[in-house]
TORPA-367109 format. One record per residue (C-alpha): residue in three letters; x, z, y. Coordinates in nm, 3 decimals, padded with zeros to 5 digits. Each point is the difference from the previous one (the first is absolute). Example, Ala and Ser with C-alpha at 12.3 -4.5 7.8 and 13.67 -1.06 7.14 Angstrom:
BEGIN
kolza|X|Z|Y
Ala|01.230|00.780|-00.450 .
Ser|00.137|-00.066|00.344 .
***
This chain:
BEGIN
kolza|X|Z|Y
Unk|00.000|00.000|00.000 .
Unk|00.147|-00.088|00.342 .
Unk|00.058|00.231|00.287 .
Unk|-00.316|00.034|00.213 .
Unk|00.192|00.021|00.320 .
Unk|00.214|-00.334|-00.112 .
Unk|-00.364|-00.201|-00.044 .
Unk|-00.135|00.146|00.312 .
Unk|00.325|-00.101|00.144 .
Unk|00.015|-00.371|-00.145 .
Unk|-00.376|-00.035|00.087 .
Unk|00.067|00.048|00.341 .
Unk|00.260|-00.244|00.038 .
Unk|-00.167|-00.241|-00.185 .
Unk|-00.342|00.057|00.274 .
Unk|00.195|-00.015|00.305 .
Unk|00.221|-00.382|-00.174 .
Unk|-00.090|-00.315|00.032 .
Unk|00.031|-00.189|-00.252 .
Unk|00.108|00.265|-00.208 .
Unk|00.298|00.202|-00.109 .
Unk|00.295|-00.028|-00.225 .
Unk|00.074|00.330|-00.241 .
Unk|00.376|00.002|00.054 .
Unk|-00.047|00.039|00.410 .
Unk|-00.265|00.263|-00.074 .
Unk|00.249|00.176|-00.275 .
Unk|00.328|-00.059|00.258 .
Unk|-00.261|00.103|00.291 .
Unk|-00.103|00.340|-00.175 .
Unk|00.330|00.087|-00.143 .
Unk|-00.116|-00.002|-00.361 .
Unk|00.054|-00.157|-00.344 .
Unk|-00.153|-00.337|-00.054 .
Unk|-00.157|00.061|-00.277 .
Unk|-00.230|00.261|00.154 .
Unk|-00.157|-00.227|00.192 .
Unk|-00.051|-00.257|-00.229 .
Unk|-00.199|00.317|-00.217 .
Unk|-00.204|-00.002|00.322 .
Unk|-00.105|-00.330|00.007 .
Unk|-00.079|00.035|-00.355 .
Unk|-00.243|00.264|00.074 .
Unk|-00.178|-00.145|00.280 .
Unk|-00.063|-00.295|-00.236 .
Unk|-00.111|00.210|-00.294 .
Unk|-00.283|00.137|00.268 .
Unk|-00.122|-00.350|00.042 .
Unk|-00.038|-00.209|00.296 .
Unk|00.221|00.216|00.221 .
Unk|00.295|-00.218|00.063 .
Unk|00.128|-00.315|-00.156 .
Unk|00.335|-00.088|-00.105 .
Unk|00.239|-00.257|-00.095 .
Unk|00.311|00.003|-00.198 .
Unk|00.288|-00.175|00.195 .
Unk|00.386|-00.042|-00.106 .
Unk|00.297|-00.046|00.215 .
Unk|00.375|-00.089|-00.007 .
Unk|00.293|00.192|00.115 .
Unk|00.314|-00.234|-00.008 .
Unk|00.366|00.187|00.026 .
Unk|00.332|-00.145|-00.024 .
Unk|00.186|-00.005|-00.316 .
Unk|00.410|00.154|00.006 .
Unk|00.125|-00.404|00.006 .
Unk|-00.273|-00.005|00.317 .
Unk|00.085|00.304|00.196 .
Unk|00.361|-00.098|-00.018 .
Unk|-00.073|-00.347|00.124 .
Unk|-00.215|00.139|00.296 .
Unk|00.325|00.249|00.101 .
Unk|00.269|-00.305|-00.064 .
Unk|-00.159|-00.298|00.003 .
Unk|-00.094|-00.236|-00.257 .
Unk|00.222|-00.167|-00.252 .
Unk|-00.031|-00.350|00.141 .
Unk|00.095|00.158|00.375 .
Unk|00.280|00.206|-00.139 .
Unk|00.174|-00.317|-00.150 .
Unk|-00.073|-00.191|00.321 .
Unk|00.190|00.283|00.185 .
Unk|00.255|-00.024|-00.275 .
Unk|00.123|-00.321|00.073 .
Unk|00.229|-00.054|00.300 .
Unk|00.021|-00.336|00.215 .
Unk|00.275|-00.110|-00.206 .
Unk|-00.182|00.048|-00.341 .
Unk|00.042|00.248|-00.318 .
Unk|00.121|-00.145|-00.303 .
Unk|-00.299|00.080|-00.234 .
Unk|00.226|00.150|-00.292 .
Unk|00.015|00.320|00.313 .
Unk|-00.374|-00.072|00.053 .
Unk|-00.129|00.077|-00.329 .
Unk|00.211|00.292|-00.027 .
Unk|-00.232|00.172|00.231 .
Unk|-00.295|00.271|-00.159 .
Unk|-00.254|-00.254|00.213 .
Unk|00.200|-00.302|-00.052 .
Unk|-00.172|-00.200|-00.262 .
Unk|-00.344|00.033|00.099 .
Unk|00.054|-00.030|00.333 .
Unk|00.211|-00.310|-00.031 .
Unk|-00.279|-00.170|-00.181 .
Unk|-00.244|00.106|00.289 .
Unk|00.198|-00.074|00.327 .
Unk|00.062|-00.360|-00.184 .
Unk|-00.431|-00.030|-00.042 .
Unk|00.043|00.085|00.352 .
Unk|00.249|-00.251|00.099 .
Unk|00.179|00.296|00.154 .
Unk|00.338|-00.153|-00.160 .
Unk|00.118|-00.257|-00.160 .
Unk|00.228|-00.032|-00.298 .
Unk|00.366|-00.233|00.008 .
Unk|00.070|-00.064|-00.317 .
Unk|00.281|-00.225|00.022 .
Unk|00.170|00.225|00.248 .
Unk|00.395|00.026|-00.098 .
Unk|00.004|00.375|-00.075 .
Unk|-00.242|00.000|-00.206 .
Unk|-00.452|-00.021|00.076 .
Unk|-00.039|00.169|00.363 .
Unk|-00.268|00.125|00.146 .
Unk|-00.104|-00.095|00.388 .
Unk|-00.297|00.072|00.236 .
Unk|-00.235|-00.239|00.121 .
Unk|-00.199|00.188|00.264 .
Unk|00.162|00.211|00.278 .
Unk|-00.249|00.314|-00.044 .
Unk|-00.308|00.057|-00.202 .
Unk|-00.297|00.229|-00.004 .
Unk|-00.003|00.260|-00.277 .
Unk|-00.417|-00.045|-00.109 .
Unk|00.061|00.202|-00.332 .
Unk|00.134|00.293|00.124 .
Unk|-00.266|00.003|00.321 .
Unk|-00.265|-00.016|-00.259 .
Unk|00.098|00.282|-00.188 .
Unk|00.033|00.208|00.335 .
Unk|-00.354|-00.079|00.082 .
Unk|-00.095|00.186|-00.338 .
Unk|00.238|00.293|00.029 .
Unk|-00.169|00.073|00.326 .
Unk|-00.347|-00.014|-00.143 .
Unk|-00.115|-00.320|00.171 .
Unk|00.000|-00.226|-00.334 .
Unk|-00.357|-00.123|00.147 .
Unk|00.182|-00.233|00.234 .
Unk|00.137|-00.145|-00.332 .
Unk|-00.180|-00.281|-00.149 .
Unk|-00.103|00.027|-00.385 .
Unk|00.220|-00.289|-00.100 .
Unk|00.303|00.157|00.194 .
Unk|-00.069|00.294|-00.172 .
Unk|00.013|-00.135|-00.368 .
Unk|00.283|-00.216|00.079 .
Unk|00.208|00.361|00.096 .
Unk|-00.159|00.132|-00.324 .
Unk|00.157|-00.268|-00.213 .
Unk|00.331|00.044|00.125 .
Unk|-00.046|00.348|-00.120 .
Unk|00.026|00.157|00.395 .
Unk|-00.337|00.135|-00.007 .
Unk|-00.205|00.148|-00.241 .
Unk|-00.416|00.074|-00.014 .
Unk|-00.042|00.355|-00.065 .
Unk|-00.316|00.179|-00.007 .
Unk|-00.111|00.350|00.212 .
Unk|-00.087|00.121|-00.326 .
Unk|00.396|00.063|-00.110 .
Unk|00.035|00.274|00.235 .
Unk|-00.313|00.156|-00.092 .
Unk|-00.034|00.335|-00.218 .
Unk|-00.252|-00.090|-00.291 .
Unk|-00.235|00.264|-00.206 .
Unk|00.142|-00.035|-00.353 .
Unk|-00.271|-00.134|-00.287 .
Unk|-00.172|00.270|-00.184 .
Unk|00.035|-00.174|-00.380 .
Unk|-00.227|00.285|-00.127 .
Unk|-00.335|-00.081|00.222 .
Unk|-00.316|-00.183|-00.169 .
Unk|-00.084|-00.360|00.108 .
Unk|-00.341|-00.067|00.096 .
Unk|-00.225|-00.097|-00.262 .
Unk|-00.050|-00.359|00.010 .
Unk|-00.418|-00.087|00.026 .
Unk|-00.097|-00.117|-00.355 .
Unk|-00.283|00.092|-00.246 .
Unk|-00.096|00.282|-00.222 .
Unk|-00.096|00.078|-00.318 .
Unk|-00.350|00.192|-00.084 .
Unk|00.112|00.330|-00.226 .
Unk|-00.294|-00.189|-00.223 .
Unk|00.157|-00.289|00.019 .
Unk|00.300|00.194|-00.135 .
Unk|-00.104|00.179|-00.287 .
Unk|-00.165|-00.318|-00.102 .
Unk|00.281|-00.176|00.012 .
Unk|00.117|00.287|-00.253 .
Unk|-00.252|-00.019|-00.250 .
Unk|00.054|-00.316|-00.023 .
Unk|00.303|00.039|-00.059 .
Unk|-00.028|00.250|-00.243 .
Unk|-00.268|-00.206|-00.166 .
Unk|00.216|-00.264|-00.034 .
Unk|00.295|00.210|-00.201 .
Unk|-00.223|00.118|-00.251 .
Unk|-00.052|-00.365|-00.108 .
Unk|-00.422|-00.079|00.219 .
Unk|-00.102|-00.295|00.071 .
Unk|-00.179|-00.028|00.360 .
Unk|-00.368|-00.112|00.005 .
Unk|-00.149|-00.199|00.226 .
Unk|-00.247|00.189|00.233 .
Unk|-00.065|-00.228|00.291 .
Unk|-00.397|-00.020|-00.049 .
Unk|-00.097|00.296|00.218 .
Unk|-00.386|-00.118|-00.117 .
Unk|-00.082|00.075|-00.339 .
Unk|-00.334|-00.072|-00.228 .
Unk|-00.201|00.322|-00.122 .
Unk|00.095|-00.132|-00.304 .
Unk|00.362|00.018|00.017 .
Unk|00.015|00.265|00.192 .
Unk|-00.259|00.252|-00.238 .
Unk|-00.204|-00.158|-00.240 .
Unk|00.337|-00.155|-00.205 .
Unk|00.149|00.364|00.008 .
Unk|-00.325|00.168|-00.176 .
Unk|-00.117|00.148|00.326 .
Unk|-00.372|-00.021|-00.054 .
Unk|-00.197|-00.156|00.291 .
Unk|-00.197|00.308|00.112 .
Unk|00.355|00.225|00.033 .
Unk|-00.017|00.146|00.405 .
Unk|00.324|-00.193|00.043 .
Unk|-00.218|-00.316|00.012 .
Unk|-00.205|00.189|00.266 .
Unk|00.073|-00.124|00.364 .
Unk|00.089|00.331|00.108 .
Unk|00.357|-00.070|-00.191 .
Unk|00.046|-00.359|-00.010 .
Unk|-00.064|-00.260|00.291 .
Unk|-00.166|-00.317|-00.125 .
Unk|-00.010|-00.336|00.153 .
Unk|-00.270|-00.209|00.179 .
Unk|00.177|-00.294|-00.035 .
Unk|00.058|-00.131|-00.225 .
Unk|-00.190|00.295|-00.189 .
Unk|-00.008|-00.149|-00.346 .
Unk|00.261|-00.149|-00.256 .
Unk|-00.074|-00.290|-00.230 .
Unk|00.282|-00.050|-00.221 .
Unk|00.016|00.195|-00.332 .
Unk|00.175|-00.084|-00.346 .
Unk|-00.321|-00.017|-00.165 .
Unk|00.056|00.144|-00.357 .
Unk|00.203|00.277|00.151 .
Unk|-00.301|00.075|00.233 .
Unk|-00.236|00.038|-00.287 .
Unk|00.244|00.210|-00.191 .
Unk|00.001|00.251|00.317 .
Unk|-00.379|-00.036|00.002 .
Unk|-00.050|00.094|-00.368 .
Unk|00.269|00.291|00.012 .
Unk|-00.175|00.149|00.332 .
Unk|-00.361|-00.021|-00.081 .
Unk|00.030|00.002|-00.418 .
Unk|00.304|00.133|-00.121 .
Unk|00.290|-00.107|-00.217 .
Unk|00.323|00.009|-00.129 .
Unk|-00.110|00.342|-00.100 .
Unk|-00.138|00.098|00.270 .
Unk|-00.373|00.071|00.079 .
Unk|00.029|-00.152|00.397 .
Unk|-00.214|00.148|00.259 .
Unk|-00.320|-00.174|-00.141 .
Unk|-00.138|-00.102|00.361 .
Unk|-00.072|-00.355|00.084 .
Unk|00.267|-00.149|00.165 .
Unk|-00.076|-00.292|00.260 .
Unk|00.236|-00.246|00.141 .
Unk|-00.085|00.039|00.308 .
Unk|00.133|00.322|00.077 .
Unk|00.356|-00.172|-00.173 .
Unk|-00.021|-00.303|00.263 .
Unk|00.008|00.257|00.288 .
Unk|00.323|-00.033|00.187 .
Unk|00.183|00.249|00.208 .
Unk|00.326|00.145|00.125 .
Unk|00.195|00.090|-00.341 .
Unk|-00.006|00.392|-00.027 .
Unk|00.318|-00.004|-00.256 .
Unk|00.242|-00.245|-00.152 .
Unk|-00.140|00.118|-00.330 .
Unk|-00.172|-00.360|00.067 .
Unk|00.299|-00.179|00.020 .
Unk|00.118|00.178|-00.347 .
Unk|-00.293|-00.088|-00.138 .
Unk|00.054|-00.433|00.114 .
Unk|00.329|00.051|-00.182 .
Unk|-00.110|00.161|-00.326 .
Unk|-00.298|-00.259|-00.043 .
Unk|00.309|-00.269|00.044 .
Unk|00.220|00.185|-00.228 .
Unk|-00.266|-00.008|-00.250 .
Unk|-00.068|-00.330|00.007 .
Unk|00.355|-00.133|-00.159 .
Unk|00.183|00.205|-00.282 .
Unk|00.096|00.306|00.083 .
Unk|00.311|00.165|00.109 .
Unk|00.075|00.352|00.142 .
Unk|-00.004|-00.040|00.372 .
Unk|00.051|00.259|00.311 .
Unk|-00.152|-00.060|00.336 .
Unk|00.017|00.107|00.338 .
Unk|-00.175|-00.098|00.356 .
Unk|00.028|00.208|00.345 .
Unk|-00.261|-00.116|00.204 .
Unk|-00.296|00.083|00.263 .
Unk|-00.364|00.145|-00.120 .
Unk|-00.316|00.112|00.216 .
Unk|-00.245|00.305|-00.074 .
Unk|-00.252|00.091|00.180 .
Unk|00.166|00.337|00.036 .
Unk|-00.074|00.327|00.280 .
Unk|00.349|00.006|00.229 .
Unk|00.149|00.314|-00.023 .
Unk|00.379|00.090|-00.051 .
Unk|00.066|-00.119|-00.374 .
Unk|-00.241|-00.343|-00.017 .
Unk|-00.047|-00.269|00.229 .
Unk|-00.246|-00.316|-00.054 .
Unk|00.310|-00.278|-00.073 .
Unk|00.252|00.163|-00.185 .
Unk|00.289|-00.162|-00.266 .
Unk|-00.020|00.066|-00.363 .
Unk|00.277|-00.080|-00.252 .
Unk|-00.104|-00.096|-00.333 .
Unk|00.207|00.043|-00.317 .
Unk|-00.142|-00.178|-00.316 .
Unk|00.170|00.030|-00.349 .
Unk|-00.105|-00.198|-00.283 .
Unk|00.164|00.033|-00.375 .
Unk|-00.090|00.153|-00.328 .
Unk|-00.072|00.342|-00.092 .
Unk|00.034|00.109|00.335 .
Unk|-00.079|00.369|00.067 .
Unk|-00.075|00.261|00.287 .
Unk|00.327|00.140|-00.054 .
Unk|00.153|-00.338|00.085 .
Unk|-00.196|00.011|00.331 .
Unk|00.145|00.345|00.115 .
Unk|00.325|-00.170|-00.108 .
Unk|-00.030|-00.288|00.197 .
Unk|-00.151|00.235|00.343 .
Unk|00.276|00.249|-00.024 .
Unk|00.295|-00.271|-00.049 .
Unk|-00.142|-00.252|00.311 .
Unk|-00.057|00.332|00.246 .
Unk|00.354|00.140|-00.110 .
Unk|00.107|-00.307|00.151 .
Unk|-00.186|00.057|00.290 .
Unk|00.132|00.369|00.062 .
Unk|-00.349|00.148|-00.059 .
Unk|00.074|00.248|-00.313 .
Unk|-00.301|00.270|00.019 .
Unk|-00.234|-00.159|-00.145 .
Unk|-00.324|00.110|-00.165 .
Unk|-00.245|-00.217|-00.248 .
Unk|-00.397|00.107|-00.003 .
Unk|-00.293|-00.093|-00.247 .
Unk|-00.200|-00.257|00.183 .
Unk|-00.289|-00.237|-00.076 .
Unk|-00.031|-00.410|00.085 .
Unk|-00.188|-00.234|-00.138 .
Unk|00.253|-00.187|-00.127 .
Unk|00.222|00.218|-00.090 .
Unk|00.008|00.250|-00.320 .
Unk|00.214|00.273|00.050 .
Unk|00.043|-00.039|00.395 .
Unk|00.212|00.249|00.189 .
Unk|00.029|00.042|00.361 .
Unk|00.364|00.061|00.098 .
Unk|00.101|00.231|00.253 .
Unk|00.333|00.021|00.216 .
Unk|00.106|00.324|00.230 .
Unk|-00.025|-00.016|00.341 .
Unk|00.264|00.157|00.189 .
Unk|-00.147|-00.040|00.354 .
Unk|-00.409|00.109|-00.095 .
Unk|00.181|00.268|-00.254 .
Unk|-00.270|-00.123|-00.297 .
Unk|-00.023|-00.238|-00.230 .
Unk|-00.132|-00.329|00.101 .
Unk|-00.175|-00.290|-00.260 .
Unk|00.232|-00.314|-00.003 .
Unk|-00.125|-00.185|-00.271 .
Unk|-00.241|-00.065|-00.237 .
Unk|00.062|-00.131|-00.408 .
Unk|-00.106|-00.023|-00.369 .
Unk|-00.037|-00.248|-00.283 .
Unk|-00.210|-00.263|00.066 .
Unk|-00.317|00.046|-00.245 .
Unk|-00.067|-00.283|-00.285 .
Unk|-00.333|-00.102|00.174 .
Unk|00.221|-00.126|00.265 .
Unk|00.255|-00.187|-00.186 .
Unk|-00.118|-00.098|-00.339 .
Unk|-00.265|-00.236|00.222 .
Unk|00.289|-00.161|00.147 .
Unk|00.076|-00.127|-00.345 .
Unk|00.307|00.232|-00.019 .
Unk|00.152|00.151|-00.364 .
Unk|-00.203|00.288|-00.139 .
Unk|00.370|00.164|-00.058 .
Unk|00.102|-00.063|00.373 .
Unk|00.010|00.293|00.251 .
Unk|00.003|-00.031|00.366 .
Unk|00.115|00.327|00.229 .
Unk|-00.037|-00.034|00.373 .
Unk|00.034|00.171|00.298 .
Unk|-00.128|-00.039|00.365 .
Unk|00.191|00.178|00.290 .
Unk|-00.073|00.018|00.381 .
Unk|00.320|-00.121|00.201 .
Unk|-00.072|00.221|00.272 .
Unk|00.031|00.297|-00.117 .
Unk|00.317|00.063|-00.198 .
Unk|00.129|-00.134|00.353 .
Unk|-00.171|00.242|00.171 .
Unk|00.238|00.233|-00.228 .
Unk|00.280|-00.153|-00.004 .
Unk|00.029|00.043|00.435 .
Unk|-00.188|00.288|00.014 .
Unk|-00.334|-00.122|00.191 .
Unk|-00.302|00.201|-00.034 .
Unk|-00.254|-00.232|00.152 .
Unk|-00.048|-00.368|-00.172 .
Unk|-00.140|-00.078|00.352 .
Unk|00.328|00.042|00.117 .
Unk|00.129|-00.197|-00.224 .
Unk|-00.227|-00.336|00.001 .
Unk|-00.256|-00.094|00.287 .
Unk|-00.059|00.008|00.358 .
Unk|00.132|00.367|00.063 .
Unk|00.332|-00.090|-00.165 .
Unk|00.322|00.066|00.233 .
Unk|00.200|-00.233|00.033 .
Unk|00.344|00.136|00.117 .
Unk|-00.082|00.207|-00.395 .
Unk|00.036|-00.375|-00.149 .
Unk|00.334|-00.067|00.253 .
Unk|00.137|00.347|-00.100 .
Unk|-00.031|-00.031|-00.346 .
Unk|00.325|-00.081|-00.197 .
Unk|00.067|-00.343|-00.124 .
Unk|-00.003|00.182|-00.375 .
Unk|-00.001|00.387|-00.167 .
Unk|00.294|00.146|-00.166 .
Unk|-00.177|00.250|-00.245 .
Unk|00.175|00.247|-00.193 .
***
C-alpha cells in the first residue's frame, strides 16, 4: 500500500499540470525512491477512474573508457593528423603509435593525409589539409555534458559502433526488491470439477477394475413396462402412484413390446408360474404403455438381461451411473433428481454371500469401511437388503444402497437358465459423497442453493488413508 501523503502529494501535482506529469520529476521533486511513486499510481488506478497512466521508456547514453579518453585527447584520426609534421612521418613511426592504426585508416577516409609510397626512405606519410575540425571528439563532449539531445539518432549510433558510446539504462543504478521464490502464483481462471462429478469418476473407476461392463442409460424416459411391470412390480404397488413417480403427457404411452416376452410378464403377474402363484389380478397393458421419468436403472438392468437371454448364455457383470427422478418430499437426505449406480451380476449358483462380497470389496475401494446390511423387501428381489454406511458429519448411519437376488419371476420370463443367478445392487451417488467431504445437507450438495466457491475449493482428488 502506498504512502497516503505521497498520493495526496502526486495528486496534486498531477491537478495543478498540464498535460500531465512524469514520475521521475515527481520522485527527484519529493526526494524519494522511484518506486514509491510508481506504488502510487498503482493505487489510484486500482480505485478506478482516478487517474490514467501510461508506461513510457527512455535512454541515457554515456561514454564508453575508448570515448571519454577521446573527448579529453582528441580522437584517433585528429591525433594522427597532429602526428604528422609538414615534412611527413614515415609510417613504420606512425603505426608505432597506441592510436596509430586506426587513426591512420580514418584521417586517410578523411583525406586528412596522403600516403607516398614510392618515397626513397621508405612509404611516408604527408598532410593534405592545413587544419581540421575534430567532429568526433565535439560529439562526445556534447554527451559528457548531458546535452546528447542536440545529437542526431544516426550520429549517435554511428559513435555507438565505434564502441565510444554505449546505451545504458536508469535501471542499472537502481536498488531492486529481490524475488520471493517461495510466494504462490495466481491461479490461472479455468474450470472445476463437481465433488459428484468426482466420486463418479471413481466408481467408475472402481467398476471398471473389478472387470463391469458400462450400460447404456441415455433414455431418461422409460415404459411402465420396463421400468415395473418386467421387474415383477405388480401394477397397483404405490410406487406406480403419482405421488412417487412423474408420468408424461406426451408422449404418455409406449407402443413397442417384444410380444411373447410381454405375454410371459402378463401370465406370471396375473396367473402365476415358474412356481410361483403371481399376484392373481388382471393385468392390463395399458397401465405398461404409461411412460414416465425412470425412477431406477433397475430398468436399464432389466433391457440387458432380456438381451442376454436372448443368445446363449455367459456369466456377465454390469454397471451404469446415471440420472433418475422420484417424486420425492425435499428434505436433507432426498432430492427429486438424484444419481443411482447400478451393479448387476449374472453367473451360476450365485448366492447372498457373494453379494456382501461384492458390496464390501467395491466400497473398500471407495474408503467407506462401516458398513451395515438390513433385511429388506422389493418386488424383484428375494432376499433384499438395504445397506447402510456411517456418517461422520450427521453422527448416524445413513441408507446408501439398496440390493438382493433378482427373483425367478423376473428372469426365467426373459428366457434366462433355470440354474442362472443374478445379484444386484442399486446405490445413490450422492450420498457416499456427501460422506466422503463431510456435507450434511444434499441441498448443499446439488441444486440451486449449492455454493459455488465449495465446488472451486474442493481438491482436484482425496488422498484417503
Amino acid at each position: 500500500m502506498a504512502d497516503a501523503g505521497v498520493v495526496e502529494e502526486l495528486l496534486r501535482r498531477v491537478e495543478r499540470a498540464d498535460g500531465g506529469v512524469d514520475s521521475l520529476d515527481v520522485a527527484s521533486g519529493l526526494g524519494e525512491e522511484h518506486q514509491l511513486i510508481v506504488g502510487a499510481v498503482k493505487s489510484l488506478q486500482a480505485l478506478g477512474d482516478v487517474i490514467s497512466a501510461e508506461l513510457r521508456s527512455s535512454k541515457h547514453w554515456a561514454l564508453t573508457e575508448e570515448g571519454a579518453e577521446i573527448a579529453e585527447q582528441g580522437s584517433h584520426e585528429a591525433r594522427v593528423f597532429r602526428s604528422v609534421p609538414s615534412e611527413g612521418l614515415a609510417q613504420a613511426e606512425l603505426m608505432k603509435l597506441s592510436f596509430g592504426k586506426i587513426g591512420f585508416s580514418k584521417a586517410m577516409s578523411n583525406k586528412w593525409i596522403r600516403l607516398d609510397k614510392a618515397h626513397e626512405g621508405g612509404p611516408r606519410i604527408f598532410r593534405t589539409v592545413e587544419s581540421i575540425e575534430d567532429q568526433v571528439r565535439e560529439k562526445l563532449l556534447l554527451v559528457q555534458t548531458g546535452s546528447s539531445s542536440e545529437l542526431e539518432e544516426k550520429e549517435k549510433n554511428e559513435l555507438k559502433k565505434r564502441k565510444l558510446l554505449s546505451e545504458v539504462g536508469s535501471w542499472r543504478e537502481k536498488k531492486f526488491k529481490p524475488y520471493n521464490f517461495e510466494a504462490m502464483g495466481v491461479a490461472p481462471d479455468c474450470g472445476h470439477l463437481h465433488p459428484l462429478l468426482k466420486v463418479r469418476t471413481q466408481f467408475r473407476q472402481i467398476f471398471l477394475e473389478m472387470g463391469f461392463t458400462e450400460m447404456p442409460t441415455n433414455n431418461f424416459i422409460e415404459s411402465s413396462f420396463w421400468n415395473f411391470d418386467s421387474l415383477f412390480q405388480p401394477q397397483q404397488h404405490p410406487a406406480r402412484d403419482q405421488h412417487d413417480t412423474f408420468f408424461l403427457a406426451d408422449p404418455a404411452l409406449a407402443h413397442e413390446f417384444p410380444q411373447d416376452y410381454l405375454d410371459r410378464v402378463k401370465r406370471v403377474h396375473s396367473e402365476g408360474g415358474y412356481g410361483s402363484q403371481g399376484y392373481k389380478y388382471d393385468w392390463r397393458i395399458e397401465e405398461a404403455q404409461k411412460n414416465i421419468l425412470r425412477t431406477h436403472t433397475t430398468a436399464v438392468s432389466a433391457r440387458m438381461l432380456y438381451k442376454l437371454a436372448q443368445q446363449k448364455f455367459t456369466p456377465v457383470k454390469y454397471f451404469s451411473i446415471d440420472r433418475v427422478f422420484r417424486n420425492e418430499t425435499l428434505d436433507a437426505t432426498h432430492l427429486a433428481e438424484f444419481h443411482q449406480i447400478e451393479g448387476v451380476v449374472a453367473d451360476y449358483g450365485l448366492t447372498l454371500g457373494d453379494l456382501m462380497g461384492v458390496l464390501h470389496q467395491f466400497f473398500t475401494k471407495l474408503g467407506i469401511t462401516k458398513l451395515r446390511f438390513k433385511p429388506a423387501y422389493n418386488p424383484y428381489t428375494e432376499p433384499s437388503m438395504e445397506v447402510f454406511s456411517y456418517h461422520e458429519g450427521l453422527k448416524k448411519w445413513v441408507e446408501v444402497g439398496n440390493s438382493g437376488v433378482f427373483r425367478p419371476e423376473m428372469l426365467l420370463p426373459m428366457g434366462l437358465p433355470e440354474d442362472v443367478s443374478v445379484i444386484a445392487w442399486g446405490l445413490s451417488l450422492e450420498r457416499p459423497t456427501m460422506i466422503k467431504y463431510g456435507i450434511n445437507n444434499i441441498r448443499e450438495l446439488v441444486g440451486h442453493k449449492v455454493n459455488l466457491q465449495m465446488v472451486y475449493d474442493s481438491p482436484i482428488c482425496r488422498l484417503d488413508s
